[in-house]
SEMARPA-906858 format. One line per 2 residues: number of its first residue (from 1); their letters; for each residue x negated, y, z negated of C-alpha. Coordinates in nm, 4 decimals. Layout:
<nodes>
NUM	a	X,Y,Z  ...
</nodes>
This chain:
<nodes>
1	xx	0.0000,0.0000,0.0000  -0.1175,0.3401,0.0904
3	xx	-0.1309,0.6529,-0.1307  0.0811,0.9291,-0.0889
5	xx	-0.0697,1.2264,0.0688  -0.0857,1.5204,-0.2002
7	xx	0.1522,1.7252,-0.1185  0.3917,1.4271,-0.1929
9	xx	0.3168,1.3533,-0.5314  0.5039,1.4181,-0.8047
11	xx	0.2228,1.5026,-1.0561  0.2103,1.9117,-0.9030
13	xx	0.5487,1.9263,-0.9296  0.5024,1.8022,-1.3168
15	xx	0.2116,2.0566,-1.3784  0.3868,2.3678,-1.2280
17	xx	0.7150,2.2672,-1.3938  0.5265,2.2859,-1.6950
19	xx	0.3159,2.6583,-1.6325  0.6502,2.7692,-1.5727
21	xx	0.8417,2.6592,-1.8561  0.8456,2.4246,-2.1459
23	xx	1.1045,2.1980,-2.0907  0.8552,1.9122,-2.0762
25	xx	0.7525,1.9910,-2.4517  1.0429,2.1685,-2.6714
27	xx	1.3308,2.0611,-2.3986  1.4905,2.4950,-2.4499
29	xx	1.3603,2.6156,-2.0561  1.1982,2.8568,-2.2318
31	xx	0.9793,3.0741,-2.0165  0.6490,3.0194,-2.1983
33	xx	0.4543,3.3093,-2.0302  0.3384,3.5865,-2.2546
35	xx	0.5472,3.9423,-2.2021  0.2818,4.0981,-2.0089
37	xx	0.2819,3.8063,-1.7844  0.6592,3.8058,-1.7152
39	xx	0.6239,4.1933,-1.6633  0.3494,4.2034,-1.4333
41	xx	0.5566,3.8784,-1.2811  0.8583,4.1298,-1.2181
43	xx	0.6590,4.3882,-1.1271  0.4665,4.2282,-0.8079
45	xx	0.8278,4.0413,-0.7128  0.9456,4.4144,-0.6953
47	xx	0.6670,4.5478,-0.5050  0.6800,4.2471,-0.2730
49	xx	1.0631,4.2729,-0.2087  1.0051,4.6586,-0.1360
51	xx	0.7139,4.5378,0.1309  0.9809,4.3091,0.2704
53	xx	1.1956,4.6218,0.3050  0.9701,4.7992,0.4608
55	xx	0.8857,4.4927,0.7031  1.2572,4.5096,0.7734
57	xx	1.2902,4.8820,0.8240  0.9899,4.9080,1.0566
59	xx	1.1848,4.6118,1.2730  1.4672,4.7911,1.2720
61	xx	1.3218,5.0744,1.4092  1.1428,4.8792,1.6569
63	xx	1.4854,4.7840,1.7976  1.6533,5.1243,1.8214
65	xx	1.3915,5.3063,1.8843  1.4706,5.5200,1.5777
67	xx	1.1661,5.7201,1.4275  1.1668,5.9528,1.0963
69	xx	0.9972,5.9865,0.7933  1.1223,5.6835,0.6552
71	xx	0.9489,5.4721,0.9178  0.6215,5.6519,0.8325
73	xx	0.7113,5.5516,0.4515  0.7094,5.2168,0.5765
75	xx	0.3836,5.2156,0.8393  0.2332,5.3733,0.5166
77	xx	0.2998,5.0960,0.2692  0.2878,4.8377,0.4946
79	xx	-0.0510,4.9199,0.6261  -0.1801,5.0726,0.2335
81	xx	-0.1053,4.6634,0.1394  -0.3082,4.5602,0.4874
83	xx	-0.6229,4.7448,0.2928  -0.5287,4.5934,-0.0510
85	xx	-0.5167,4.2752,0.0919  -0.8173,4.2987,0.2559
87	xx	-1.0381,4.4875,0.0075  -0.9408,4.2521,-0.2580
89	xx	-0.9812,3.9372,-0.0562  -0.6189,3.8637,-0.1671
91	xx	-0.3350,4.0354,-0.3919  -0.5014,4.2415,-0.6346
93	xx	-0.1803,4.2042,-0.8583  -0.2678,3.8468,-0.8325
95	xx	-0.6329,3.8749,-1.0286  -0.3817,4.0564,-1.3254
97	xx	-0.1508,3.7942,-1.3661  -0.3882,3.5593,-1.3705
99	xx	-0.5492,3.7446,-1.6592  -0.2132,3.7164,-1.8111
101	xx	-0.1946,3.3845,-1.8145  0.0193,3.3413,-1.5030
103	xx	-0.1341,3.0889,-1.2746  0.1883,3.0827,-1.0169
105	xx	0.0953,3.2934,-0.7172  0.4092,3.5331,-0.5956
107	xx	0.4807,3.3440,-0.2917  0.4500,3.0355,-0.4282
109	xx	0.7216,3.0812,-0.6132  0.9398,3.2301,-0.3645
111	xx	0.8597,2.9510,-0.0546  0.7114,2.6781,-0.2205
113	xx	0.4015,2.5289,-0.2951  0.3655,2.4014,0.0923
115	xx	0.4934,2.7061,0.2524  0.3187,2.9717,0.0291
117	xx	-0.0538,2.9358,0.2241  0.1504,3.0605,0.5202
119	xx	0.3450,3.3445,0.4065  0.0530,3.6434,0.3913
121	xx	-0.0937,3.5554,0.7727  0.2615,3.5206,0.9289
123	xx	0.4074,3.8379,0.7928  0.0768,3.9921,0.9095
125	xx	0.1067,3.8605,1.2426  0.5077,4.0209,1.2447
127	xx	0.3894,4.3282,1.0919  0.1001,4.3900,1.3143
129	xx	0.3276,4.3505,1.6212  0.5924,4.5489,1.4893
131	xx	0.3335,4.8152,1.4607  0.1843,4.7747,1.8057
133	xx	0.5414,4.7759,1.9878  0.6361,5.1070,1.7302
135	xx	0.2935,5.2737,1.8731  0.3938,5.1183,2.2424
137	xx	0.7660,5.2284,2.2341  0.7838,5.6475,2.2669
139	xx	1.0537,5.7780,2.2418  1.1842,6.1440,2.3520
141	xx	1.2035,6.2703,2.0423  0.8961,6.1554,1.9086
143	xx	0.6977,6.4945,1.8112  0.3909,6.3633,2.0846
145	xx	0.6297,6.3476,2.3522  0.7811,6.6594,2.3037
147	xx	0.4306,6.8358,2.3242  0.3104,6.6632,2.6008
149	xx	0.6164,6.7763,2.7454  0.5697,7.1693,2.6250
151	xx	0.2465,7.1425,2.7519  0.3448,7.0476,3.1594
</nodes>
């Protein structure tokens, strides 16, 4: 008989089950991170629904060729997280909680253990070509256009 491959076993499941909460050992489902960890837990969910928004927004602007200073909002965080990503070879919340005794990474816990290694790259990859098609797309009302046009 073969072994299962790893992401099969049970034995993560057990382990993250058990980071997460305690039912393993009192039986309550008792959180058992520490305050600051469940804080800076909430905190980075917020931050990373507001990216989402802002992934969203940027789409949406994509499609109706809508631009205002929301959609610079948007580029703005979308592209200040780009840097933080890259500067800190990851998500510098992520060093924090860790520090705080939360081991679970953000996406993780949204997707999955097998879907979490994905998550960062492919909402670079749609963010990135959201950008480029925002850049590509002029529209008349963009504040370039209109110059270029003041200045024929």
């Amino acid at each position: 008989m073969t072994p299962l491959p790893r992401w099969a076993r049970l034995d993560d499941v057990v382990l993250r089950s058990r980071v997460l909460c305690d039912d393993l050992a009192h039986g309550t489902g008792v959180p058992t991170l520490s305050r600051e960890a469940r804080m800076l837990r909430a905190t980075h969910n917020a931050i990373g629904v507001c990216e989402l928004v802002c992934l969203g927004y940027l789409w949406l602007c994509v499609i109706t060729r809508r631009r205002d200073v929301k959609l610079r909002l948007a580029v703005a965080v979308l592209v200040g997280e780009g840097i933080a990503l890259i500067l800190g070879r990851g998500c510098p919340l992520g060093i924090f909680q860790r520090r705080a005794g939360d081991d679970v990474p953000m996406f993780e816990l949204w997707f999955g253990p097998r879907l979490a290694p994905y998550a960062v790259p492919t909402f670079t990859v749609i963010a990135a070509i959201g950008l480029a098609l925002v850049l590509a797309r002029r529209t008349p009302d963009d504040p370039y256009c209109q110059l270029m046009a003041n200045a024929e």
